[in-house]
C-alpha positions, 0 to 999 in steps of 0.5 A: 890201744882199746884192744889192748885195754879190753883185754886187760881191763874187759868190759863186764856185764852190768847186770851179772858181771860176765865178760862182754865185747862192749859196755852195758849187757850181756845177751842173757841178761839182756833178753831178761829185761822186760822192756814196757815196748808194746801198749801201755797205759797213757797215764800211768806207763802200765803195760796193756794187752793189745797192739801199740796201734790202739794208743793211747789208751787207759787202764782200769786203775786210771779210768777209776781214779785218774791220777793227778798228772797227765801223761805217764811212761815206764821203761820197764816191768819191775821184774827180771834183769831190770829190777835187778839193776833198779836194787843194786842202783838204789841199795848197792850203791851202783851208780855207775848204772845210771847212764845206762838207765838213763838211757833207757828211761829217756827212750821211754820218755821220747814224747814227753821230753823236749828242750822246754820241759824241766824235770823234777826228781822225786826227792829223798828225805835228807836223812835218807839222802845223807844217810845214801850219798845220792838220790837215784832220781837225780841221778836218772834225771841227769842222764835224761837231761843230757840227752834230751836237752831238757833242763833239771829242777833238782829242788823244785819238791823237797821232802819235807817228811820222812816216810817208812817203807811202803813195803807191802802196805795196801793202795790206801795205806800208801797214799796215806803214808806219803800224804803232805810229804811233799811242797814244792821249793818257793825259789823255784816257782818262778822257774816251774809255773806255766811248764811242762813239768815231768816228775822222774822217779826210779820205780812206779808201784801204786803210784801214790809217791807220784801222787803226793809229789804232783800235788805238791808240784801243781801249787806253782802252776805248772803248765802240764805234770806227766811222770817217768819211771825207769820200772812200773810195777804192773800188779801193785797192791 
């Protein structure tokens, strides 16, 4: 019966379309997916020259100005096959892509996840979120819950500002841009204080979404933040 249904409905590539033997990737788009599999920054999830044996180490950005979170991980470089899959997620209303992202993103969180922590999605504004159908972040967060046992604060932040883009804005610019966007939701205080807390989002560029977002969060005193991205955009202005 799967053969006969592969070869009337064929399983297709989810980043090009191509027809494949099973679901996700085909080989080409797989190899274009610029997994963050070797060193990486321990705060931020930048991948770092060197071997995976010298972590955990830090990179220039984080030595200067440490971010307000602890640990951070980033599947992938925001480039190639994966950034475009993080696009048609987020703007082409993919979303059947987020199990498959998901996965990937819970591999990269592996130290991070365990079955006390709560993740906490990093919010839309509800124009945006109405506006879209869903948030991205939940969407990954979902998927990483599901197979990590860990459970889902889905209002634990709320936006309570709608920011514009941060496009090509500079590092300062962005932080400015996101400033007391954020608070974090009372009714869910009880729930996050004394945890360990892990902030999902789609893409980690300057960091400055991340930023505001922990800032809110440590104000029902949460055990521990750390931050997982499904992309790092490694050279952020």
């Amino acid at each position: 019966m799967k053969t006969a249904l592969a070869m009337i409905f064929p399983h297709r590539c989810a980043g090009c379309g191509a027809v494949t033997e099973t679901e996700g990737l085909c080989a080409p788009c797989w190899a274009d997916v610029p997994f963050i599999a070797g060193l990486s920054c321990d705060r931020c999830g930048a991948p770092l020259p060197g071997d995976a044996a010298e972590a955990p180490a830090l990179c220039d950005q984080c030595l200067d100005a440490p971010p307000p979170w602890a640990r951070g991980r980033a599947a992938a470089r925001y480039d190639g096959t994966a950034r475009k899959l993080v696009l048609a997620l987020k703007h082409g209303d993919r979303t059947e892509l987020a199990p498959l992202l998901g996965a990937w993103l819970r591999q990269a969180g592996d130290e991070l996840l365990d079955g006390d922590t709560i993740l906490v999605p990093v919010p839309l504004h509800w124009t945006r979120r109405l506006r879209r159908g869903f948030n991205q972040a939940a969407l990954l967060a979902r998927e990483v819950a599901r197979r990590s046992g860990a459970s889902v604060a889905w209002e634990g932040l709320v936006r309570v500002r709608r920011t514009p883009p941060q496009g090509r804005r500079s590092r300062e610019e962005r932080a400015g841009n996101v400033a007391g966007a954020f608070r974090a939701d009372p009714r869910w205080a009880p729930v996050l204080a004394g945890r360990r807390v892990v902030l999902v989002d789609d893409v980690l560029a300057s960091g400055s979404t991340m930023a505001a977002a922990a800032r809110a969060l440590s104000s029902v005193g949460p055990e521990e933040i750390s931050v997982l991205a499904l992309a790092r955009v490694a050279d952020a202005p």
